[in-house]
C-alpha positions as CSV (number, residue, x, y, z in Angstrom):
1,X,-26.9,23.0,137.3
2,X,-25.6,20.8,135.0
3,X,-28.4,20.8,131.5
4,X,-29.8,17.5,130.7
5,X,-28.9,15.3,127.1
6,X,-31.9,17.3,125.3
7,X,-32.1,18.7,122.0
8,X,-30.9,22.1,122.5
9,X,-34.3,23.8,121.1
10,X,-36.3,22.6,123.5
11,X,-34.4,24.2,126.8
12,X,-32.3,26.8,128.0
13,X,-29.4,26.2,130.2
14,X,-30.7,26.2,133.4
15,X,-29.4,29.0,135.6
16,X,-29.9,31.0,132.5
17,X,-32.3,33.6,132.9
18,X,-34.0,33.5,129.7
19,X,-37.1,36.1,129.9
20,X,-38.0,38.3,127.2
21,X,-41.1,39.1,127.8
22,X,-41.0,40.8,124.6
23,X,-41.8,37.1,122.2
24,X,-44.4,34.9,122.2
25,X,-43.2,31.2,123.7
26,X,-47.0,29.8,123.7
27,X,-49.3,31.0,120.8
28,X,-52.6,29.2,121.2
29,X,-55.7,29.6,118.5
30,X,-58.9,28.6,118.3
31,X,-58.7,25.9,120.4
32,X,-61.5,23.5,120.9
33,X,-61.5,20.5,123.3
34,X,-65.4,18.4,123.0
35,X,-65.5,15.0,124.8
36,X,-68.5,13.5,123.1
37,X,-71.4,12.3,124.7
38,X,-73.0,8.7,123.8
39,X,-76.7,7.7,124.4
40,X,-79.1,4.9,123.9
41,X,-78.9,1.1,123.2
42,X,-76.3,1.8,120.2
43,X,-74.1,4.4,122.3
44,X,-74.7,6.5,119.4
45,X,-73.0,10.2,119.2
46,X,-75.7,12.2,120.6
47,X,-73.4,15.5,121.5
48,X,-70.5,17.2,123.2
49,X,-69.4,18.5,126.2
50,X,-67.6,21.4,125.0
51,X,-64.7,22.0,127.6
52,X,-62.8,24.3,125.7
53,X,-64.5,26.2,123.5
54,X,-62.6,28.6,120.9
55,X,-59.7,29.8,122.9
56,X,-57.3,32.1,121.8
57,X,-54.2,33.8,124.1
58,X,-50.7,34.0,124.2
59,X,-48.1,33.7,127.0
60,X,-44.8,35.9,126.8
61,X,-41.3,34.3,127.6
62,X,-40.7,34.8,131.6
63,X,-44.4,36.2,132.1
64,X,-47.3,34.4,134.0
65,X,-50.4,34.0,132.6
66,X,-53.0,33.1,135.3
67,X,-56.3,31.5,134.5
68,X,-59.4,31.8,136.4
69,X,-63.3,31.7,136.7
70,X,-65.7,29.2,138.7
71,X,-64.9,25.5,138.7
72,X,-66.4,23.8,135.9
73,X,-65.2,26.7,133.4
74,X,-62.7,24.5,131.5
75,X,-59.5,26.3,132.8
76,X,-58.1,23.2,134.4
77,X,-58.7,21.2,130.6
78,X,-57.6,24.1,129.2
79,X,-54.1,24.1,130.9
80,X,-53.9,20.0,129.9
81,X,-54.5,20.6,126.0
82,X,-52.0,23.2,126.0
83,X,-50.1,20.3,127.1
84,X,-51.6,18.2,124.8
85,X,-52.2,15.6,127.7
86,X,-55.4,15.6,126.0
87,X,-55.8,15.3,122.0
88,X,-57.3,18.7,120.7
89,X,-60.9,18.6,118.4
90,X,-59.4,21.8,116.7
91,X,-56.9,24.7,116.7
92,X,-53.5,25.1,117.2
93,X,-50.9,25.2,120.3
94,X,-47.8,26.9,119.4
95,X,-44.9,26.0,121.5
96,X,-41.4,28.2,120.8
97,X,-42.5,28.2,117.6
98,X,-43.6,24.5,117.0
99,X,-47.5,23.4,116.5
100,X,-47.6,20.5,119.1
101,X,-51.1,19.5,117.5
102,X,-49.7,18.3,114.4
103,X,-46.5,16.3,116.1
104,X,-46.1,12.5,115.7
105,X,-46.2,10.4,118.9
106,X,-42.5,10.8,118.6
107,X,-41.4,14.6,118.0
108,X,-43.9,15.1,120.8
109,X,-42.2,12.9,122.9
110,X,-39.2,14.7,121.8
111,X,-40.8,18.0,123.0
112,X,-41.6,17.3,126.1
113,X,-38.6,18.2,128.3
114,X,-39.3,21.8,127.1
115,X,-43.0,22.0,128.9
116,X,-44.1,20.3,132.2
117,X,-46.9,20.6,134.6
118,X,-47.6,20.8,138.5
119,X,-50.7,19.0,139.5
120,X,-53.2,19.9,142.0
121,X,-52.9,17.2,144.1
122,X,-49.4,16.4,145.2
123,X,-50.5,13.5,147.3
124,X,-52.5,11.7,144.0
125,X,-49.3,12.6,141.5
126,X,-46.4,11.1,143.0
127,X,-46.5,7.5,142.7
128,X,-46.4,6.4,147.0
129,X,-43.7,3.3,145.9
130,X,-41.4,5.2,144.6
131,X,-38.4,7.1,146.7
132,X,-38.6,11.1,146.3
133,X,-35.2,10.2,144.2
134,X,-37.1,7.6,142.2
135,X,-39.9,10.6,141.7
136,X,-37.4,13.7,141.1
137,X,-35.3,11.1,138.5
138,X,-38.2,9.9,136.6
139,X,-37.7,12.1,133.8
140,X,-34.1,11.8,133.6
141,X,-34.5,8.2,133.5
142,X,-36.7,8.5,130.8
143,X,-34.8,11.3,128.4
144,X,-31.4,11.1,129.1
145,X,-28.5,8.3,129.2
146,X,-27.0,9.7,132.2
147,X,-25.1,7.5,134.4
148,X,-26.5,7.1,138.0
149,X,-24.2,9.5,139.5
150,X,-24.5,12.0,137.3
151,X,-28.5,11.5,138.1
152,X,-28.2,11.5,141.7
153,X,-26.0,14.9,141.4
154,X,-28.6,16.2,139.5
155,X,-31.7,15.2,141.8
156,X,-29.8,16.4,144.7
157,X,-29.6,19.9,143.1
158,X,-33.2,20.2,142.3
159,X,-33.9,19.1,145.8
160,X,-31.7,22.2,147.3
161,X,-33.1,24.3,144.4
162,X,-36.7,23.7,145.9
163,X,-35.6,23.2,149.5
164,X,-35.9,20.2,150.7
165,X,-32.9,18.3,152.5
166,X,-31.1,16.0,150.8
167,X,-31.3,13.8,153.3
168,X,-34.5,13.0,152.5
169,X,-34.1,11.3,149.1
170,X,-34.8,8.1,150.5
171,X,-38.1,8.4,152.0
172,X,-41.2,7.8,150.7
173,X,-44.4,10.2,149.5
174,X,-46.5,9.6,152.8
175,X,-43.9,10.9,155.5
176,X,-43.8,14.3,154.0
177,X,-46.6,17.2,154.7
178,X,-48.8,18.8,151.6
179,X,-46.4,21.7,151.1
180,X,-43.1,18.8,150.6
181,X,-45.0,17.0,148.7
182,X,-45.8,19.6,146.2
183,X,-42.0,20.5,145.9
184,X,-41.3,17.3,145.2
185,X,-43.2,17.9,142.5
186,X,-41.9,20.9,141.3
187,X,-38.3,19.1,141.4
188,X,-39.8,16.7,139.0
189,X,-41.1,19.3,136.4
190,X,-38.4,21.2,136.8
191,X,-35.9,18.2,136.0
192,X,-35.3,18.2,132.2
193,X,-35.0,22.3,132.2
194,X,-38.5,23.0,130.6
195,X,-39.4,26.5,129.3
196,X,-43.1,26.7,129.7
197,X,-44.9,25.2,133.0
198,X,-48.3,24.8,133.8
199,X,-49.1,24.9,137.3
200,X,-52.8,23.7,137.5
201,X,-53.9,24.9,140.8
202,X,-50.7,24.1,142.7
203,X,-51.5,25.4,145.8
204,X,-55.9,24.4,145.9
205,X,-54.9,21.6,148.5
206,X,-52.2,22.7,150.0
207,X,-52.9,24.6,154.0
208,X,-53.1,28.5,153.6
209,X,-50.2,29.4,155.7
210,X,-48.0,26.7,153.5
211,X,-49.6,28.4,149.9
212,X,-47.6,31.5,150.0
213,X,-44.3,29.5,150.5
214,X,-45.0,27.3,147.4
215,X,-46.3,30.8,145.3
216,X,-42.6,32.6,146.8
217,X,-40.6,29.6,145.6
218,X,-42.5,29.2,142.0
219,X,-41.8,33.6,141.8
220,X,-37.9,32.4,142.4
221,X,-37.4,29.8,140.4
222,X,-38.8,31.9,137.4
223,X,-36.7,34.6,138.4
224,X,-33.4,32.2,138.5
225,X,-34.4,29.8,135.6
226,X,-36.5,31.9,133.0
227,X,-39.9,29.9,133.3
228,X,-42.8,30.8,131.5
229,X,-46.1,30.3,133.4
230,X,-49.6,29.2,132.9
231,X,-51.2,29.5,136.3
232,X,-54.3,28.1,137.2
233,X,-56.4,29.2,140.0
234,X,-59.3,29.8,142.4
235,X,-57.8,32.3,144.5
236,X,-58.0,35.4,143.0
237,X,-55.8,37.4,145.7
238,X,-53.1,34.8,145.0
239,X,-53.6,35.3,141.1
240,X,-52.8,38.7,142.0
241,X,-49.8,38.8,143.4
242,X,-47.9,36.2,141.2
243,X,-49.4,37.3,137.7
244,X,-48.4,39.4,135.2
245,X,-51.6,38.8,133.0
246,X,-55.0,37.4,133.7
247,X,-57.7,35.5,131.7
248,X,-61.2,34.7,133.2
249,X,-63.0,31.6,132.0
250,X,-66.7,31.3,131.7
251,X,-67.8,27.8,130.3
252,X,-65.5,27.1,128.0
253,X,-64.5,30.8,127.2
254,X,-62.4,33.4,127.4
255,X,-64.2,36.2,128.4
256,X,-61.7,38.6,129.5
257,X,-58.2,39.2,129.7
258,X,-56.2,42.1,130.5
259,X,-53.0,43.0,132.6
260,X,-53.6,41.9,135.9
261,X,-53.7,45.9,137.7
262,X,-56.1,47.1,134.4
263,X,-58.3,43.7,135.3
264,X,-58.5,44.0,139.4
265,X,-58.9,47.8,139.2
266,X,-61.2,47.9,136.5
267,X,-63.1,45.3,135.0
268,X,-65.2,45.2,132.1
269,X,-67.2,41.9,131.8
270,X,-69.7,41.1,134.4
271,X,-68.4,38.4,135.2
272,X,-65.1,39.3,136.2
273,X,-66.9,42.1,138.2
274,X,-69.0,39.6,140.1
275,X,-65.5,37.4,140.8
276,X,-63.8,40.4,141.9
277,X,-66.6,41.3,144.4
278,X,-66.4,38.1,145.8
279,X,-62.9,38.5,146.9
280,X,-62.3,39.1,150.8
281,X,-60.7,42.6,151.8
282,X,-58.3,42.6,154.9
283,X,-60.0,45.8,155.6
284,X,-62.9,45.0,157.5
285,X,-64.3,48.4,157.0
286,X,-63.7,47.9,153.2
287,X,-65.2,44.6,153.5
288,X,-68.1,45.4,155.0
289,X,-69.2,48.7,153.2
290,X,-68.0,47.0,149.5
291,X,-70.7,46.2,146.9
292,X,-71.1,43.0,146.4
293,X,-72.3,41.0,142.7
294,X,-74.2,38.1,143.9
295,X,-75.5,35.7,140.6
296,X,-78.4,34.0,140.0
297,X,-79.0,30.6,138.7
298,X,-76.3,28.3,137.9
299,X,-73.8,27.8,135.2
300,X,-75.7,26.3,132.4
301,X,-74.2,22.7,131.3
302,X,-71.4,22.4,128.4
303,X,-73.2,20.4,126.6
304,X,-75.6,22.6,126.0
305,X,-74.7,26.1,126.4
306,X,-77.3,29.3,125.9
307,X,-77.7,30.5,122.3
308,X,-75.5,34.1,122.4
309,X,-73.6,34.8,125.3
310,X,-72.7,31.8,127.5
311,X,-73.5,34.3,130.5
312,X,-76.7,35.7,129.8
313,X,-78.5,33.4,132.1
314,X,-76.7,35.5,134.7
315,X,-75.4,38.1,133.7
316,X,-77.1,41.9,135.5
317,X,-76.6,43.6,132.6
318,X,-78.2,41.1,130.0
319,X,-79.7,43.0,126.9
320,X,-81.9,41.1,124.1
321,X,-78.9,41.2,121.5
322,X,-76.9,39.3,124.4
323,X,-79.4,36.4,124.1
324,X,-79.4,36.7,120.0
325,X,-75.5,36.6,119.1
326,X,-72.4,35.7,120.5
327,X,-69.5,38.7,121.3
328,X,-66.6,39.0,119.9
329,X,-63.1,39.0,122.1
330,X,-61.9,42.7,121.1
331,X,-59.5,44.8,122.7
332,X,-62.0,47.7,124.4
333,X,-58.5,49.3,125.5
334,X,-55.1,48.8,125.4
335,X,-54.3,45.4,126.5
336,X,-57.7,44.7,127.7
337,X,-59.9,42.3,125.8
338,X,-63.4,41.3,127.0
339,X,-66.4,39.7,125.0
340,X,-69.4,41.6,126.2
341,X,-71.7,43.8,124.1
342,X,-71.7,46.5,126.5
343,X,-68.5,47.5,125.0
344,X,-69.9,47.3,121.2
345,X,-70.2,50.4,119.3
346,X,-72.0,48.6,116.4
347,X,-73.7,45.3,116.0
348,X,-75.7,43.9,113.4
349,X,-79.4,42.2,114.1
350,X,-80.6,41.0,111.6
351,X,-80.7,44.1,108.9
352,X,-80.8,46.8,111.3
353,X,-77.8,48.3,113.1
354,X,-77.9,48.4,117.0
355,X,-75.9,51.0,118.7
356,X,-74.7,50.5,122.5
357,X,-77.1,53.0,123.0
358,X,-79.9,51.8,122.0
359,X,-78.8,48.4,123.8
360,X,-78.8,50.4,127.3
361,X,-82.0,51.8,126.5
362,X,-83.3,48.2,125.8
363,X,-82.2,47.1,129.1
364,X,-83.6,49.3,131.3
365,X,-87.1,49.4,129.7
366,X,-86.9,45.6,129.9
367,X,-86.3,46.1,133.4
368,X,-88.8,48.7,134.0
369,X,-91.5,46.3,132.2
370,X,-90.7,43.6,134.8
């Protein structure tokens, strides 16, 4: 396929397999995403909903980063500020290199080819006036100065590239099934020859015997194109199979992240423990005879999250120091970060130094007391 009229930093050649997962293409750092909250007569400031709270990862070229934890946990707002889709309270989003938070309305505009998105919905993204050739062509109508030809040559390719017939450049949104519909909208992020693509829960709406199609044909077209991924998603079995890293999200946070065997096989944060548990087995005799992690209570609001650890109001393993400070994302092993205290040598309260030891020991007399 024939590369679009954009500035040659933004986009390999595609065709050209471009992984390496050995460099960063995404470097993202503190970031913080608050909508604020407005009350009373005046619709005075009153406080935030903190989406995104103090996020830090990085995304390889040619790997897949997938992004999960129970809806509400930010990871869908997370994948749109990466994006900038939405405009960042703090941090930095590092792009091949480039800060995208600090780019002019224009440079960012100039960036753009170079990082797309899937949407959740197929149905609600594509506009239902416009042809699948008017969809598909947006973007080139938009960044390029190609004549219509040269377009059409170019829609038809991403068509076959995603599989659907050309024949059917001419019909509209609502005469194609969920599954069509979302390669339609792959053809249109994959248009201007991006680099990095977020794929926010591509396959959430989609039937489950048409979800592993769409998960095959996103694994070859970052085999055949050199994508970079940021995939978002409930389904952890899914995650599984089509990641190469994982991060779990707990309002707002990162509270794990490790390579995706070290993180199904074993888990260190509770949390991830309890999502793991939750995941069916096609054994039934596994499924039956498997422990399961069953929380309590519900996920406290954004707005105004526990003092300490977002998840001691659920966590099974809660100690006192969980409810005093908040822990630290440290690697515990090799490529394995999680932000628990179970996995702290040494803390400080107040003047004293606390030992894990002593934080077990703390736990199960509290538990003994109750």
């Amino acid at each position: 396929m024939n590369a679009p009229d954009t500035p040659t930093d933004t986009a390999p050649g595609i065709g050209q397999n471009a992984t390496d997962r050995s460099r960063k293409l995404v470097e993202v750092k503190n970031l913080k995403l608050y909508f604020p909250v407005y009350g009373g007569l005046l619709r005075r400031h009153v406080g935030d909903v903190k989406a995104v709270d103090d996020v830090s990862f990085d995304i390889y070229e040619g790997e897949t980063l997938g992004i999960v934890g129970e809806s509400g946990c930010g990871k869908s707002t997370c994948g749109r500020a990466v994006l900038r889709l939405y405009e960042l309270t703090e941090g930095s989003v590092r792009i091949a290199g480039e800060d995208i938070a600090t780019l002019s309305p224009e440079k960012l505009r100039r960036k753009r080819p170079s990082m797309q998105m899937v949407f959740q919905d197929p149905q609600a993204s594509l506009n239902p006036r416009m042809t699948v050739a008017s969809i598909i062509g947006e973007p080139l109508d938009e960044h390029t100065d190609w004549s219509r030809a040269r377009k059409l040559e170019r829609i038809y390719e991403l068509m076959d590239a995603v599989g659907l017939n050309r024949d059917y450049a001419n019909r509209y949104p609502h005469a194609f099934s969920g599954g069509q519909r979302q390669r339609i909208g792959i053809a249109r992020a994959l248009a201007l020859n991006p680099r990095f693509i977020v794929c926010d829960e591509p396959i959430a709406a989609l039937d489950v015997s048409i979800q592993a199609q769409v998960v095959n044909l996103l694994e070859e077209l970052q085999e055949q194109f050199g994508l970079t991924y940021m995939f978002i998603s409930h389904d952890l079995s899914m995650v599984r199979h089509i990641a190469d890293r994982v991060a779990v999200m707990y309002l707002g946070k990162i509270v794990e992240l490790a390579p995706v065997s070290m993180l199904y096989e074993s888990p260190l944060h509770p949390y991830t423990e309890a999502l793991l548990s939750a995941v069916p087995e096609a054994d039934p005799f596994t499924e039956t005879h498997k422990e399961r992690v069953v929380l309590k209570g519900d996920v406290p609001s954004p707005s105004n999250p526990p003092k300490g650890c977002n998840f001691c109001t659920r966590c099974p393993k809660v100690m006192e120091i969980c409810r005093q400070f908040e822990p630290p994302v440290r690697e515990h092993r090799p490529g394995q970060f999680a932000a628990c205290h179970l996995y702290e040598e040494t803390r400080t309260a107040g003047t004293s130094g606390v030992t894990r030891s002593e934080h077990n020991e703390t736990s199960v007399q509290q538990g003994e007391d109750a």
